[in-house]
C-alpha positions in Angstrom: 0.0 0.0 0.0 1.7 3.5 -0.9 2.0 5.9 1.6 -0.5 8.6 2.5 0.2 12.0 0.4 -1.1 13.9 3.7 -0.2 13.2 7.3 -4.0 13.2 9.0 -4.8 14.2 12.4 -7.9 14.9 14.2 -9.1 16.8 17.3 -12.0 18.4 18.9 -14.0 17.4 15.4 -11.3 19.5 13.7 -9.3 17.2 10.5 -5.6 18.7 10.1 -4.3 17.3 6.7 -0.7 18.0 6.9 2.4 18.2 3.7 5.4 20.3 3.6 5.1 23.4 1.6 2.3 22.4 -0.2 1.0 24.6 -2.4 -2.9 24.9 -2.1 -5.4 26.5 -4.6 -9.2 26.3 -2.3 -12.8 27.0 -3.3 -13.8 27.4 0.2 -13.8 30.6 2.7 -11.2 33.0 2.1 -9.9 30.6 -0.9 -7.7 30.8 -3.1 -3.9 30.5 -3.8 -1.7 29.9 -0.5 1.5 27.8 0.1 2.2 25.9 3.9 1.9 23.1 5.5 -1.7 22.3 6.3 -5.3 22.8 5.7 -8.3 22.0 7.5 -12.0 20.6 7.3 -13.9 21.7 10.4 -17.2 20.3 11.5 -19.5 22.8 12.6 -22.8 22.1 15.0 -26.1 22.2 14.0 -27.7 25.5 13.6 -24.8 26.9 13.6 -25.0 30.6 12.5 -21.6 32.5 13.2 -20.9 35.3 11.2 -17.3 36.2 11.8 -16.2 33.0 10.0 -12.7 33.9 10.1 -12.6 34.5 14.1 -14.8 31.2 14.3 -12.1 28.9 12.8 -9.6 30.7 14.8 -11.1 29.8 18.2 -11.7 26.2 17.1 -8.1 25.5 15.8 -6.9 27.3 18.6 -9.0 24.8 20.9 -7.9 22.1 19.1 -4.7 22.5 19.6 -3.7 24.1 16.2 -1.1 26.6 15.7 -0.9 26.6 12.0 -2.6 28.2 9.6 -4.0 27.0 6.2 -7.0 26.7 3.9 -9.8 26.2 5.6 -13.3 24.0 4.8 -16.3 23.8 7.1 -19.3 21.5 7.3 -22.0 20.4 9.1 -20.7 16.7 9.3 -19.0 14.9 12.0 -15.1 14.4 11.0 -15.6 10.3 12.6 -17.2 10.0 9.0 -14.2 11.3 6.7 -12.6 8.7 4.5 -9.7 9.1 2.7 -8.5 7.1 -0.7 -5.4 6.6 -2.6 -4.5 5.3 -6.3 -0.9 6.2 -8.1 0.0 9.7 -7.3 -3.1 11.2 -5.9 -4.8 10.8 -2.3 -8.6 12.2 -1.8 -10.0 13.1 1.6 -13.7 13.2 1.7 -16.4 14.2 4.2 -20.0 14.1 2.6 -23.3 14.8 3.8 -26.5 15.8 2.0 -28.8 17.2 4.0 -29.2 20.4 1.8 -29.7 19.2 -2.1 -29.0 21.5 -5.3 -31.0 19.6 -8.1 -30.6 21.4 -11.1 -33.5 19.4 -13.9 -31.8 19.6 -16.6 -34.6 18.2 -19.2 -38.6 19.7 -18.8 -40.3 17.3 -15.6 -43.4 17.1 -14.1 -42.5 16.8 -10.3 -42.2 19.7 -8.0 -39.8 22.5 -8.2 -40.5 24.0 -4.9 -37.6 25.6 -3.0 -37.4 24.1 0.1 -35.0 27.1 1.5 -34.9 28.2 5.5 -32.7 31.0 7.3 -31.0 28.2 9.3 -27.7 26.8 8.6 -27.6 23.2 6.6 -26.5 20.2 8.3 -24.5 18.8 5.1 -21.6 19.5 2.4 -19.7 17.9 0.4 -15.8 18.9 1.2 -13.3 17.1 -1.2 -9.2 17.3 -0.5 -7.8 16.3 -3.5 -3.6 16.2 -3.6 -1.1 15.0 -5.8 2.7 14.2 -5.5 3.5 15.9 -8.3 4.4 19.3 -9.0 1.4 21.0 -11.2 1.5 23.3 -13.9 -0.7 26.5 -12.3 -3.2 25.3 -15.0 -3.1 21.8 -14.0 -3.8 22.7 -10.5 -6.7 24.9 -11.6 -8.1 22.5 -13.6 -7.0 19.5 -11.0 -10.3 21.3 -9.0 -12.6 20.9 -12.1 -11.7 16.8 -12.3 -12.6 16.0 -8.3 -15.5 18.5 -9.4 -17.1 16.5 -12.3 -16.0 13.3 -10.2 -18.1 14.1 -6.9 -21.3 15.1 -9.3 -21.4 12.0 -11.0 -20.5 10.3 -7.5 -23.6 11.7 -6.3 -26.3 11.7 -8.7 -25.0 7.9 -8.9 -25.5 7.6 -5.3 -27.8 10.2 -4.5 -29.9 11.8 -7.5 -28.3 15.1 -6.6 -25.6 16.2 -8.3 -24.4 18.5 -5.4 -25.2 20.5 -2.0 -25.6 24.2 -1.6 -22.1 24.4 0.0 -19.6 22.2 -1.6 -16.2 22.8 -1.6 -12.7 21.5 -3.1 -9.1 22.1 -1.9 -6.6 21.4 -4.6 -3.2 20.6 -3.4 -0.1 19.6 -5.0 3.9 19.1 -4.5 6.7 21.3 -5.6 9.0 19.1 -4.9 7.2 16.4 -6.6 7.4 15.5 -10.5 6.7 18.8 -12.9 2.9 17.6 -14.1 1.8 20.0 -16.9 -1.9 18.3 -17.0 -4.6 17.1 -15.4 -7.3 16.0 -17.4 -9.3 12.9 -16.9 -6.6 10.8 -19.2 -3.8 11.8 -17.7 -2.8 9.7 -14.5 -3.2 12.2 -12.2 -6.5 12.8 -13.6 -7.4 9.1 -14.0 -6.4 8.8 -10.8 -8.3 12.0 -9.0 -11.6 10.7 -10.2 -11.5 7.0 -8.8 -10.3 8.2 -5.5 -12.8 11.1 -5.5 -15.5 8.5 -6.0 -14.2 6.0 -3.8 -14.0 8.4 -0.6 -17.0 9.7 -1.1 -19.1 6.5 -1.9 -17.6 5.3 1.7 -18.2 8.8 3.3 -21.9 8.5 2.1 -22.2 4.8 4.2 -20.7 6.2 6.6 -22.8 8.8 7.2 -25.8 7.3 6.0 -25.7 3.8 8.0 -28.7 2.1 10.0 -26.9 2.5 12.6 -27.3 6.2 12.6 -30.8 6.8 11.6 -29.7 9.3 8.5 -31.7 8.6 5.3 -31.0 10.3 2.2 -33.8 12.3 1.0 -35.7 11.1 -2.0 -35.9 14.9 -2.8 -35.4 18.4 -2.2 -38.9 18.7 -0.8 -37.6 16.2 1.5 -34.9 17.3 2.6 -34.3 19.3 5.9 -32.6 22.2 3.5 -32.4 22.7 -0.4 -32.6 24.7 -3.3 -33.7 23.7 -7.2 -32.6 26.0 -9.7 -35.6 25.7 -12.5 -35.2 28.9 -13.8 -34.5 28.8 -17.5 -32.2 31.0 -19.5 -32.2 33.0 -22.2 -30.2 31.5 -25.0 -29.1 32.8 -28.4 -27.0 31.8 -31.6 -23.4 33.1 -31.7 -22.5 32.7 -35.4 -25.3 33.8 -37.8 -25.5 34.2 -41.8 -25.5 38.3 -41.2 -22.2 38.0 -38.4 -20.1 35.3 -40.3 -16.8 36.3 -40.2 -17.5 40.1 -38.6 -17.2 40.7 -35.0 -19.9 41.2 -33.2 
């Protein structure tokens, strides 16, 4: 079995994934590009409704016992259900929970569109760490988030008929010590590679969470579920390249 690409520790709920200078591009709160040593997924309670964010995940690393800063995801489920996968030169950590569905019907349907919305805070998300041992191009990076992206959707609508939460997020993370990488994409290895271990921690994450033992269903529907949007408004859409345009600018 190869080694894990991040050293993993948890406390008080809070999951430290740990690398040397790793360079980290995140979709999350006050994302972005960074470089350092760690990043953390938080588990918040339920109802949780703190504003200052940034002073939130302050206290609770400083509580946990971490001194560190890094790129920082938060979500309503319990850290005991994070699973982590590993194939070639990519490792995925996972925490998934569902709890607050964005369906987005794609083709014209019959069932109910209502927007099952509320004030309080949602109980799920779907936070995917995805880091390689190699070095990646900026553009591989970038695009490194788009793969675990279209991974985790088909993950989910296989496994849940959504093909996402309202607050999803992805941390991107690579090596610059590692190999120079200038791709990504679903054929390369590192791509290849991103999407089974994206599926494969989540698919566990979703048992884990999800088990008899706990009681948890996954709603049928957004109607169902405890929070939720559907986005079933339709857009306005319009031919670029027309017989009076061809070959003028528009």
């Amino acid at each position: 079995m190869l080694p894990p690409v991040f050293d993993a520790t948890v406390r008080d709920d809070v999951l430290q994934l740990s690398r040397p200078e790793t360079r980290w591009l995140s979709t999350g709160h006050a994302g972005g590009k960074s470089r350092g040593p760690v990043a953390y997924n938080v588990s918040v309670p339920e109802g949780w409704d703190e504003m200052d964010v940034d002073g939130y995940v302050e206290r609770r690393l400083d509580a946990a016992g971490f001194d560190e800063e890094g790129p920082t995801l938060l979500t309503g489920v319990s850290m005991r259900h994070a699973r982590r996968a590993r194939l070639g030169p990519v490792e995925v950590v996972a925490t998934a929970g569902v709890s607050n569905p964005a369906a987005l019907p794609v083709a014209d349907s019959t069932h109910s569109t209502a927007h099952s919305r509320t004030d309080e805070p949602p109980a799920g998300t779907v936070n995917v760490f995805v880091g390689t041992t190699r070095d990646l191009a900026a553009g591989a990076l970038a695009n490194l988030i788009a793969v675990a992206a279209e991974a985790k959707t088909a993950t989910l609508l296989a496994q849940t008929g959504f093909p996402g939460t309202t607050t999803d997020a992805i941390i991107a993370a690579c090596d610059p010590a590692g190999e120079t990488t200038l791709y990504s994409g679903s054929a390369t290895e590192v791509g290849a590679a991103t999407r089974a271990c994206v599926r494969d921690a989540l698919c566990a994450s979703l048992e884990s969470r999800y088990s008899a033992a706990d009681g948890n269903e996954i709603p049928d529907s957004v109607e169902d579920a405890k929070y939720g949007v559907v986005t079933d408004e339709r857009a306005a859409v319009s031919q670029i390249l027309t017989d009076e345009n061809d070959g003028e600018a528009l």
